[in-house]
N, C-alpha and C positions, 0 to 999 in steps of 0.2 A: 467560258466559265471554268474551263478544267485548268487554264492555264492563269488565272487573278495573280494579278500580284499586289503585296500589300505596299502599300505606301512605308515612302523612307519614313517619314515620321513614328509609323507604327511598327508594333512588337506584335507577338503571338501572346505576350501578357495582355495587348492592350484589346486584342479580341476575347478573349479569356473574359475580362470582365464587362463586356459589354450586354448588360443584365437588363433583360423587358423587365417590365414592373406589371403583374396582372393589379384588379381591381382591388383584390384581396391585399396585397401588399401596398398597392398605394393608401390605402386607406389605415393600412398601418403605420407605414413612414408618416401620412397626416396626421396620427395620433400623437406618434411619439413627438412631431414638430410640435404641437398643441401643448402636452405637458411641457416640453422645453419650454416653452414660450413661456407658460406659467411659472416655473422655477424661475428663469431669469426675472421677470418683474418680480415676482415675490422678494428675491435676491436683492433686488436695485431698490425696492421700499423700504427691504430691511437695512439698506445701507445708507439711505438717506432719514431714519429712524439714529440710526448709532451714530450720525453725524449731528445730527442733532441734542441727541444726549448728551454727545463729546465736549460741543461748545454750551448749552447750556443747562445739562443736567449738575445734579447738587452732588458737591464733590466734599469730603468728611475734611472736616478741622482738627489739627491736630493740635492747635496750640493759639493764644492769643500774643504768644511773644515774638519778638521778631522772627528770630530761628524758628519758631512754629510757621508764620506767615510766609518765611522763605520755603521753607517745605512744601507748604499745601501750593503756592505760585509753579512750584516746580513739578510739582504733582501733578497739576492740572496742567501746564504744556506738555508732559511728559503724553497724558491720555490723550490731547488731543492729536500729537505728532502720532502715536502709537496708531491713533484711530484712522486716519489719515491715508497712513500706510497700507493699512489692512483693506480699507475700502475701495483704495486705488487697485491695489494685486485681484481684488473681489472683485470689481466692474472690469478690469482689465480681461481676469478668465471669464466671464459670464456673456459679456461682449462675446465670444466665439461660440457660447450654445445661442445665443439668442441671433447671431446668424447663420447659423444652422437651423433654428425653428425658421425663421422667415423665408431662408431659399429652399430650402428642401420643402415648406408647403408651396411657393411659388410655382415650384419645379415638379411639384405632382400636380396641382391642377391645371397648367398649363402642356404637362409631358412635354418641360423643356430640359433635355437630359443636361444641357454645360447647369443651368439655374441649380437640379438636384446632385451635380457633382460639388460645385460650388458647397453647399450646404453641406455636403458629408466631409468635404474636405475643409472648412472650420469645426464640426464635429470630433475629426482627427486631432485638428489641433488644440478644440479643449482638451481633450483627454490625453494630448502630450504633454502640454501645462499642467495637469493635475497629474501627471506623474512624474512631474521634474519637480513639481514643489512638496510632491509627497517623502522624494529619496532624497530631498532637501531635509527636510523638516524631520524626518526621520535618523537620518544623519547626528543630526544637531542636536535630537534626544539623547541619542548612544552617546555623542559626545560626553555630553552634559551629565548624565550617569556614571560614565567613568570617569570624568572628570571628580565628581563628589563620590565615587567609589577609593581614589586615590588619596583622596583629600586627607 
């Protein structure tokens, strides 16, 4: 006992985080998988709503002339390509809390720790997606400011 030695694989980080979960906290991690869960579908309904709008919601007229006609044509690929985009990037990040809500409840009601590592570790990776496209989007503001600050 005095003498264990840890496996080549393993760190002194990776006992470090080797965390029981009492009753009290699984019951919390199941909660928060449960709102997850609900954000994501909320998410995916509101995105198959805006896809829906996209392709056939009423889209404003500018004009009965050609060059009107060409506008509003262009207008409306423009929302739907626009819409497209945004929905794919939206189900693309939401995809990783909504498997984070599924393995992380799999993983406390079964107390299968890979199922609840699993599930924290697409957790991580929403939350790294939401902050690459935050210091993106972000970025592209300041740009865009100084750009019509110079202007």
């Amino acid at each position: 006992m005095e003498n264990q030695q840890i496996p080549d694989g393993s760190s002194s980080l990776d006992n470090f985080f080797n965390i029981a979960f009492d009753e009290s906290t699984r019951a919390q991690v199941r909660k928060a998988a449960q709102w997850a869960r609900i954000c994501t579908l909320c998410a995916f309904i509101g995105y198959g709503i805006a896809l829906i709008v996209a392709f056939f919601g009423k889209q404003v007229t500018i004009g009965d002339s050609e060059a009107g006609i060409q506008i509003n044509n262009t207008l409306r690929t423009t929302t739907i390509i626009s819409s497209l985009i945004t929905i794919g990037i939206g189900v693309w990040i939401n995809y990783w809390l909504y498997r984070f809500a599924t393995s992380a409840a799999k993983g406390m009601e079964a107390m299968d720790s890979f199922k609840t590592n699993e599930g924290f570790d697409s957790l991580r990776r929403y939350f790294k997606l939401l902050g690459i496209l935050l210091i993106i989007g972000l970025s592209l503001a300041v740009l865009f400011i100084l750009f019509n600050l110079f202007r």
